[in-house]
C-alpha positions as CSV (number, residue, x, y, z in Angstrom):
1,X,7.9,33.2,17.0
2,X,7.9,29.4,18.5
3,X,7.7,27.1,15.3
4,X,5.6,24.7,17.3
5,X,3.3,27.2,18.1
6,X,2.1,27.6,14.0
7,X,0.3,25.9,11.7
8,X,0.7,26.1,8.0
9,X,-0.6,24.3,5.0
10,X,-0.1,24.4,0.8
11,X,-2.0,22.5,-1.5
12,X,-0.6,21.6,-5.2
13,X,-2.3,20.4,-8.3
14,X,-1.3,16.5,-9.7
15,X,-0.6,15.3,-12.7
16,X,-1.5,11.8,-13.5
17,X,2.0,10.6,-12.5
18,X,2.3,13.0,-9.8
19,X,-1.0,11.1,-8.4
20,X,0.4,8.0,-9.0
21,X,3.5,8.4,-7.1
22,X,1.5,9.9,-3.9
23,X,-0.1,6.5,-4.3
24,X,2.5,4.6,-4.1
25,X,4.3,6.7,-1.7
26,X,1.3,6.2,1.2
27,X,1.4,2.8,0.3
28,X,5.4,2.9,1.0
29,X,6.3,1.4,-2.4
30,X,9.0,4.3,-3.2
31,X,11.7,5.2,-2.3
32,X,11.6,7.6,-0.2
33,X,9.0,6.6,2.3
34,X,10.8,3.7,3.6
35,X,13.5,6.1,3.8
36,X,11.5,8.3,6.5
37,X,10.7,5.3,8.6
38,X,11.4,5.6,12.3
39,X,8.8,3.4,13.8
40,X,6.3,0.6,12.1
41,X,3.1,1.9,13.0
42,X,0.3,1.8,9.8
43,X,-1.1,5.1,8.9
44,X,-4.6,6.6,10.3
45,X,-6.2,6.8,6.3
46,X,-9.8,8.3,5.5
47,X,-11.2,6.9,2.2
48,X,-8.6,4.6,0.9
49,X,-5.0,4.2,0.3
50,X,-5.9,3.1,-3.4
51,X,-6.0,6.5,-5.1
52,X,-6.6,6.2,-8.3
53,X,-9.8,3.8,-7.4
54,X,-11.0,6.3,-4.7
55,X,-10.8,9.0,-7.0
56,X,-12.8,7.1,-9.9
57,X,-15.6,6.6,-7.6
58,X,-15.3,10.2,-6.2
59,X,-15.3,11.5,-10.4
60,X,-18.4,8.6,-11.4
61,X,-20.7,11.0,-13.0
62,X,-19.0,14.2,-13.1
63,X,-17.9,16.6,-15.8
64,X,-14.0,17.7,-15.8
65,X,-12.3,20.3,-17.4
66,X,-8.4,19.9,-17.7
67,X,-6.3,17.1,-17.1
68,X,-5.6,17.6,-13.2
69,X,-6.1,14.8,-11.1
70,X,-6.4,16.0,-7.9
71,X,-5.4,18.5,-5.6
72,X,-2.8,17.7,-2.9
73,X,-3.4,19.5,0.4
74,X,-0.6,19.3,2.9
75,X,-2.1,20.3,6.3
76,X,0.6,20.6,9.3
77,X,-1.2,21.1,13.2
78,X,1.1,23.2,15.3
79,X,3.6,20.8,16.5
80,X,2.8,21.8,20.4
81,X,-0.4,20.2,20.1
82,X,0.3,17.5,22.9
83,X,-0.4,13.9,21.2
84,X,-1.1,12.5,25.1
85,X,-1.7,9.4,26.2
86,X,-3.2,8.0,23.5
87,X,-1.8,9.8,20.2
88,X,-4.0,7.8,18.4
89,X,-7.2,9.2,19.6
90,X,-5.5,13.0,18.7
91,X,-4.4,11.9,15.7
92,X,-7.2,10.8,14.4
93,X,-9.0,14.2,15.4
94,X,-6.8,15.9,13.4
95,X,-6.9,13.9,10.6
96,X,-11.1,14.3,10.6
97,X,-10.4,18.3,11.3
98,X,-7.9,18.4,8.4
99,X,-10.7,16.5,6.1
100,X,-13.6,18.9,7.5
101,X,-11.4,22.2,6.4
102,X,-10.8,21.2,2.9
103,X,-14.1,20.3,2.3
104,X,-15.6,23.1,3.8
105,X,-12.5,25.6,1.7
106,X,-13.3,24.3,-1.2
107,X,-17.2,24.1,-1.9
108,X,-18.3,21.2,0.8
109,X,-17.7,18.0,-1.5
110,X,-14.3,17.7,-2.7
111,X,-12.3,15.2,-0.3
112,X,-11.9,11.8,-1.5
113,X,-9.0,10.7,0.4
114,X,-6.9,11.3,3.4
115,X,-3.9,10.0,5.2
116,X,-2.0,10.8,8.7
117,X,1.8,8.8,8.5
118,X,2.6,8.0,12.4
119,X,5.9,6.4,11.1
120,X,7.8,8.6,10.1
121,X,9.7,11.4,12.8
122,X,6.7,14.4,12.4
123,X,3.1,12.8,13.8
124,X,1.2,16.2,13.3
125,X,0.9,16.1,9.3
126,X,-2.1,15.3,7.2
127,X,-2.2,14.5,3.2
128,X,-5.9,15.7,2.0
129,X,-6.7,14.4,-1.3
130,X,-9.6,15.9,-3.2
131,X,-11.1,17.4,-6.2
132,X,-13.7,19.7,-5.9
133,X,-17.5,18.5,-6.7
134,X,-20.8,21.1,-7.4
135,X,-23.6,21.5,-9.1
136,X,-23.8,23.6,-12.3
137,X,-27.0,24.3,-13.8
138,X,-27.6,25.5,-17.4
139,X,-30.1,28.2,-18.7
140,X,-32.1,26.0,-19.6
141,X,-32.9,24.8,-15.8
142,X,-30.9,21.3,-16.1
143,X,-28.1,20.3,-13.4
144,X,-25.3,18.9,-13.6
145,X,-22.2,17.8,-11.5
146,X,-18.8,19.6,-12.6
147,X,-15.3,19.5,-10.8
148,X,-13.0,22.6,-10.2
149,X,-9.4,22.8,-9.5
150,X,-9.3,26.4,-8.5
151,X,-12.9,27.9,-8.2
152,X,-13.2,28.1,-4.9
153,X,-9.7,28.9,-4.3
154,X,-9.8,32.1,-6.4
155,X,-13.3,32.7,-4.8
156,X,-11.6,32.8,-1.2
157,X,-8.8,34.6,-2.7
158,X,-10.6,37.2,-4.4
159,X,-12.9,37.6,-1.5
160,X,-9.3,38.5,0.7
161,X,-7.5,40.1,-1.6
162,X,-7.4,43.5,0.2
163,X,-6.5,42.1,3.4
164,X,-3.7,40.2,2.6
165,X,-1.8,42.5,-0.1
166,X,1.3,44.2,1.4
167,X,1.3,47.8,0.8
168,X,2.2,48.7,-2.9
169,X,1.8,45.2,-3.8
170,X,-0.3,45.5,-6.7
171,X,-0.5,41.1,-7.6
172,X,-4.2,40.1,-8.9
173,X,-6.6,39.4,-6.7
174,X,-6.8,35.9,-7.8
175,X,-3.1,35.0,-8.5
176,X,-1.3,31.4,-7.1
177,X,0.6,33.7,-4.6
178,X,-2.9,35.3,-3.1
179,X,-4.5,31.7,-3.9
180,X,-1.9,30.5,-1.0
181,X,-2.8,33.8,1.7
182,X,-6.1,33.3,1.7
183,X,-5.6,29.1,2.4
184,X,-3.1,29.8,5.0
185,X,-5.1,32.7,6.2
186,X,-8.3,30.4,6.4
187,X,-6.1,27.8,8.0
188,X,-5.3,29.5,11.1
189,X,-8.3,31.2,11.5
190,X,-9.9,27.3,11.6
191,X,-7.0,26.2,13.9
192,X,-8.1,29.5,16.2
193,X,-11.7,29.1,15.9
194,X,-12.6,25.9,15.2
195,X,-10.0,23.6,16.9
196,X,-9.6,26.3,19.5
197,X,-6.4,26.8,19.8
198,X,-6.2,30.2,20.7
199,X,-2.7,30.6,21.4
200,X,-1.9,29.6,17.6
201,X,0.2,31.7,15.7
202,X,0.0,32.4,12.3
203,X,3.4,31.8,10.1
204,X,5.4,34.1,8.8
205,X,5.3,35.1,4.7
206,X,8.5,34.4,3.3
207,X,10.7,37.2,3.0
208,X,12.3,36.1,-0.1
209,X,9.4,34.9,-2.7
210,X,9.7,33.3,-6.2
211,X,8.1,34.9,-9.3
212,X,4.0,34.4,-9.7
213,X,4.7,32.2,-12.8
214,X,7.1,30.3,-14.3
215,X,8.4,30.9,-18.4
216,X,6.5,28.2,-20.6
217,X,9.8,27.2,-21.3
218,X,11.2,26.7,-17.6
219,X,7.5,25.4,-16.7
220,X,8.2,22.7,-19.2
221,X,12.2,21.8,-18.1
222,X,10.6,21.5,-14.4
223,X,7.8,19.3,-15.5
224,X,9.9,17.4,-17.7
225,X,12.3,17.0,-14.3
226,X,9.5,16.4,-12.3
227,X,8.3,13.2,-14.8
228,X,11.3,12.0,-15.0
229,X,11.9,11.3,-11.4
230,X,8.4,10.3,-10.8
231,X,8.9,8.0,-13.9
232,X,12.6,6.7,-12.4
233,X,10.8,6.1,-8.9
234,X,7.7,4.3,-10.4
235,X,10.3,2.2,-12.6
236,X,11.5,1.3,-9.5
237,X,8.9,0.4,-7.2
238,X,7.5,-1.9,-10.4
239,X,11.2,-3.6,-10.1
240,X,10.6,-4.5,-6.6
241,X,6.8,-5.7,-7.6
242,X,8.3,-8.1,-10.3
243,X,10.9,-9.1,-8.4
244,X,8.7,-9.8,-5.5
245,X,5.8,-11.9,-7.9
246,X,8.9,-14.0,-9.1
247,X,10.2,-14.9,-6.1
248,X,6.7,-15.9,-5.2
249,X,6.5,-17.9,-8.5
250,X,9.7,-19.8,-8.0
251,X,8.8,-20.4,-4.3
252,X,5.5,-22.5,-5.6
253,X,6.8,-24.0,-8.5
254,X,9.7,-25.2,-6.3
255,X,6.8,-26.6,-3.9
256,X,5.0,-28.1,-6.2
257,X,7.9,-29.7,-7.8
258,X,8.5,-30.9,-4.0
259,X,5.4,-32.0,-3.9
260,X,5.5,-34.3,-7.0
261,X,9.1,-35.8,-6.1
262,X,7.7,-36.9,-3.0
263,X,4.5,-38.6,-4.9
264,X,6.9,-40.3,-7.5
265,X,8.7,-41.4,-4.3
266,X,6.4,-42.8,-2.5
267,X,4.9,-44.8,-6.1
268,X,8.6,-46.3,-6.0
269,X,8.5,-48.0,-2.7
270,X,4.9,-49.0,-3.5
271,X,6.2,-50.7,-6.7
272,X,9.4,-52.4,-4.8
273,X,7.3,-53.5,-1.9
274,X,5.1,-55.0,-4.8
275,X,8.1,-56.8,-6.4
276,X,9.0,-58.3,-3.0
277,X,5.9,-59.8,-2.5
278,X,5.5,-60.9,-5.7
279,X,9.2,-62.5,-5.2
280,X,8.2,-64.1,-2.1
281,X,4.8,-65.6,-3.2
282,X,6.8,-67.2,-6.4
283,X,9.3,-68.9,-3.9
284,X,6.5,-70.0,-2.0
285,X,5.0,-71.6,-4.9
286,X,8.2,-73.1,-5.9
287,X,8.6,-74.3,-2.9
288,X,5.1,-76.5,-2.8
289,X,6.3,-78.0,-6.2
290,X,9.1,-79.0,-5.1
291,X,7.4,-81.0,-1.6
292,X,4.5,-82.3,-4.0
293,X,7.4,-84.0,-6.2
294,X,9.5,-85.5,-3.6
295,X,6.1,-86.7,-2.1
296,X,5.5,-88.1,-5.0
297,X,8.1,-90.1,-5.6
298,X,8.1,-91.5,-1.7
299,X,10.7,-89.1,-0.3
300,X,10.2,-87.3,3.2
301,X,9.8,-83.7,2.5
302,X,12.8,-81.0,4.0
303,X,11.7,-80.9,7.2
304,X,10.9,-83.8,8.0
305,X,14.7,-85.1,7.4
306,X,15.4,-81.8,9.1
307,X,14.1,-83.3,12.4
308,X,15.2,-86.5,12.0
309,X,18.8,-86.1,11.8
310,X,18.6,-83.6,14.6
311,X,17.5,-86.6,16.6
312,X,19.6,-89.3,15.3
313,X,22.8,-87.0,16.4
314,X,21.1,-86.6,19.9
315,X,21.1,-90.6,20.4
316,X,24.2,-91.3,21.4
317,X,24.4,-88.6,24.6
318,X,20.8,-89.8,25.8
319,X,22.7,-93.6,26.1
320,X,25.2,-92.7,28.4
């Protein structure tokens, strides 16, 4: 089977610190995403890149039950799908046909965000974001809005349970492992249909395949794992923040400490251009004193003996 020739998709539920490091993952504040870089081209997004206030908006109003934050879909389009001339056009098709399936697998209102990466090496990958909205109504005739993690995936699994069970496989009809059939099953029957791409495959089941559920006890070591390397990651990305708002910091106060050296500067040369003048118009004065005295007592002022010695030394060449 040609790998390019399938498509394949999983969906996971979020913690609150799972959610917040796919936030700051699409937002390329990890680690790992600028690690994946190849090319600097933004990502195609539906909703918002800002999670946590996408999803706040998507939840105003509606009743929870549980602690899940959202459910992470990761939908991959067969890899032959040509991107073309302008990938940009395709990829956008594919990330409104990956948004359309998830809400249409899981009730018709669930998808709050979405994001296509074009800079990292695979082009042909969308992350869905969503919690599923719908209306419950009481006995009583009222309505009200409710979310659901796994409703309508154990409805879809339920409702494919025969189809998809290997013979003597005996798992229950709504288990994770027949949760993920009937999504991957839906998935290429939409990929088939819908996008018609007729000559898609659908993938292989893994031969080798991991137990239904985990011990409490090795549930909680993974989880505890998991936190801790979300945890170390987020510690991280709020080093490079801080580091980033102080730089920014010293960078101003530096300006503005510019800016003030300059000002006292240029008061200085105000002031000594000040004290000049006020130097010169003293001599000045003095200077009038002294001419009034000398006129006073019959003397010729300065100048005036200044010219007349100049012409008393020019005499004797103008006799000969």
């Amino acid at each position: 089977m040609a790998k390019g020739r399938t498509g394949s998709i999983r969906q996971e539920a979020l913690t609150k610190v799972d959610f917040r490091k796919a936030e700051q993952h699409g937002k390329r504040l990890d680690t790992m995403g600028p690690a994946r870089q190849v090319r600097d081209v933004p990502p195609l997004v539906y909703g918002s890149l800002d999670l946590e206030e996408a999803r706040a908006a998507h939840m105003k109003g509606v009743q929870q039950q549980g602690k899940t934050e959202a459910i992470h879909m990761l939908v991959q389009f067969p890899t032959d799908i040509p991107l073309g001339p302008d990938p940009e056009r395709t990829q956008k098709v594919m990330l409104d046909h990956a948004v359309r399936f998830a809400n249409q697998y899981h009730g018709g209102d669930a998808v709050f965000a979405a994001r296509l990466d074009r800079d990292e090496q695979g082009q042909h990958t969308v992350d869905v974001f969503a919690m599923p909205r719908y209306d419950f109504t009481y006995k009583d005739g009222r309505t009200i809005k409710r979310a659901a993690v796994s409703k309508f995936s154990k409805e879809h699994a339920r409702a494919r349970s025969e189809a998809l069970q290997d013979p003597g496989e005996t798992l229950e009809p709504d288990s994770p492992i027949m949760q993920g059939r009937a999504l991957q099953a839906a998935w290429h029957e939409y990929l088939r249909d819908e996008c018609r791409q007729r000559w898609v495959q659908p993938p292989e089941r893994k031969k080798v395949r991991s137990k239904d559920r985990l011990e409490p006890e090795e549930l909680a070591l993974k989880r505890k794992k998991h936190d801790a390397e979300a945890e170390a990651v987020m510690m991280v990305a709020q080093a490079r923040e801080e580091a980033r708002r102080e730089a920014d910091e010293i960078k101003a106060k530096a300006a503005q400490e510019a800016a003030q050296m300059r000002a006292q500067a240029k008061g200085q040369i105000v002031l000594a251009m000040k004290e000049i003048e006020d130097r010169k118009a003293a001599v000045e004065r003095d200077a009038a004193l002294v001419a009034a005295a000398r006129r006073s007592v019959g003397q010729p002022a300065p100048e005036i003996e200044a010219i007349a010695a100049r012409r008393r030394r020019q005499r004797p060449d103008q006799q000969h």
